[in-house]
N, C-alpha and C positions, 0 to 999 in steps of 0.2 A: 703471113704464115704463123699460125698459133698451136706453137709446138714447145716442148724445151728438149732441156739435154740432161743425162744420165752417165753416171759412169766409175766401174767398180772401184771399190775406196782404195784397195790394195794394187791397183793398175789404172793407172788414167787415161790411158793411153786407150783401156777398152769402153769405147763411148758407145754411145746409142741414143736414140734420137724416140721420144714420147709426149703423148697428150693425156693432161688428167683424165679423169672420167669421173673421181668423186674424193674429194679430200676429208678426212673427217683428224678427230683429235690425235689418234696413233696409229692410223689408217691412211694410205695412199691407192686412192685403184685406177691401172693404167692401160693405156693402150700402146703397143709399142708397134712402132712403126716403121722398124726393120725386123728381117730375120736374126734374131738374136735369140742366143738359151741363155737364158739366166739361170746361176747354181744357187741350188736352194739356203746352202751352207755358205755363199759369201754376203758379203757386206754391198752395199749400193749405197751412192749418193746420188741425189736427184736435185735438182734444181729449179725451183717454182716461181711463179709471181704473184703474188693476190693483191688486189687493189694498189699496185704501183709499190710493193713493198716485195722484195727480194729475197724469199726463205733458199736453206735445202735440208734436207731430209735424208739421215743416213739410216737405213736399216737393212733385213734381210727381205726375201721374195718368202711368202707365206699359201699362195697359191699363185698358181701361174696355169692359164688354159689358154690354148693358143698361144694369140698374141696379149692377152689380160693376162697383166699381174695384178697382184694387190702384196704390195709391201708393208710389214710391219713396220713404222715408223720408233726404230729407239731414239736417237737423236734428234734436233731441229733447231738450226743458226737463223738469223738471221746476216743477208750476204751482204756486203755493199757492192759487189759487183751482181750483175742479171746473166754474165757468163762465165765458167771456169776459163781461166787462163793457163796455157799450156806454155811451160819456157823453151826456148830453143837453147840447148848446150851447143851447136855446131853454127858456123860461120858460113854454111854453104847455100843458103837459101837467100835468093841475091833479090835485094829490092831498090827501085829507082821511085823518085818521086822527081818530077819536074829532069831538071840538070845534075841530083843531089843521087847518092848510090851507097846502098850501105846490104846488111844484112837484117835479117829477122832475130827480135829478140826474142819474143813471145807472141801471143794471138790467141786468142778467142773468136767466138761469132760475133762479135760485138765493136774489134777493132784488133789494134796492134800497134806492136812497139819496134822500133826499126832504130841499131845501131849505124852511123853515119861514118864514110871513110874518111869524110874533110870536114872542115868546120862550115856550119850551118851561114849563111848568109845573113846578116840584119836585114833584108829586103828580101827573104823566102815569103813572107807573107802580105806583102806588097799585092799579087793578083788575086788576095782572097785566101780563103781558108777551107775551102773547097778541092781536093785533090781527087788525079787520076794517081793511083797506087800499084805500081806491076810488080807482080812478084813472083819468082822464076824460081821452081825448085830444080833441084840438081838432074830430075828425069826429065829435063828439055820441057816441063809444064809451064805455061806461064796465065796467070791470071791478072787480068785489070778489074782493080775494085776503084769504084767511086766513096772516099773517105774525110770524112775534117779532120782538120787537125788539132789536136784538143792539148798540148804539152809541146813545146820546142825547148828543151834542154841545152841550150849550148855549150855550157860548159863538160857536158858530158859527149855532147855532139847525138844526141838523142831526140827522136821525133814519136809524138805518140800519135794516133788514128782511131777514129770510130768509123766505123765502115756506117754509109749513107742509110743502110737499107740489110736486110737481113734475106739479102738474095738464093735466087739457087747456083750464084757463083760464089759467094762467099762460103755455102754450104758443102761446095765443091772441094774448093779451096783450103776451107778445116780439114776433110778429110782426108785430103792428097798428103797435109803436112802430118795429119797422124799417123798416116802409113809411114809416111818416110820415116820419123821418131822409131814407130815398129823397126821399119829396117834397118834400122842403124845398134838398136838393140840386140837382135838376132846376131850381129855381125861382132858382137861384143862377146854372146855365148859359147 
């Protein structure tokens, strides 16, 4: 799937999902590949890869037809991550790995970070470094992602995850947990 992600500097939570189409020095031109309106008057950040190096790109939409944008590029980072990560503030997104059951701390398309209820086992990675990953948002959703494990933290009781493959469950997945982030905000107003 060779696509990235997008998503307004001032809400993060508003993503969106795009393929380049032509990158030049202060020039992004895109394909978007949802129904999305982008305001012409807000800010975007985009997140690219070129030759295994990890930019993004914060600017405004300068024309927009269709689904083609082309954004004015003001800004441009280099990332060390390939995906935004999104933190969980709540404790209600319940994940098991093996015998082991904690909660969601953060998550990207790329992986995630999972707080642990009991202490991690010195023999967790005993079967491999290869995990089944279930993760059950509070609307009774539950997704199994195949992930390594790249961080076991014990002392924090902390496990980190790179999701195997950049599926269309994990794409699922990101977006079930941004709505919910939405709806938890909403309920805050």
């Amino acid at each position: 799937m060779d696509f990235y992600i997008a998503y307004e500097v001032d809400n993060p939570l508003n993503t969106f999902f795009y393929k380049p189409i032509e990158v030049s020095t202060n020039l992004l031109k895109a394909l978007l590949l949802e129904e999305k309106k982008l305001n012409p008057y807000k800010r975007y950040k985009f997140y690219f890869n070129l030759d295994g190096v990890n930019f993004s790109f914060i600017g405004k939409p300068v024309e927009i037809k269709d689904k083609e944008i082309t954004l004015m590029i003001e800004e441009s980072h280099i990332e060390l991550r390939k995906y935004p990560r999104l933190k969980i503030p709540y404790p209600d997104i319940v994940v098991k790995i093996e015998t082991l059951k904690g909660h969601l701390k953060d998550i990207s398309l790329g992986g995630c970070r999972v707080q642990l209820e009991k202490p991690i086992s010195p023999y967790f990675l005993e079967k491999g470094f290869q995990k089944i990953v279930e993760i059950e948002l509070p609307n009774g959703k539950t997704f199994k992602v195949k992930a390594k494990i790249v961080n076991v933290m014990f002392t924090t009781k902390q496990i980190s995850c790179a999701f195997s493959e950049k599926s269309e469950n994990v794409i699922k997945l990101y977006r079930e947990v941004i709505d919910y982030l939405r709806k938890k905000l909403e309920e805050w107003d």
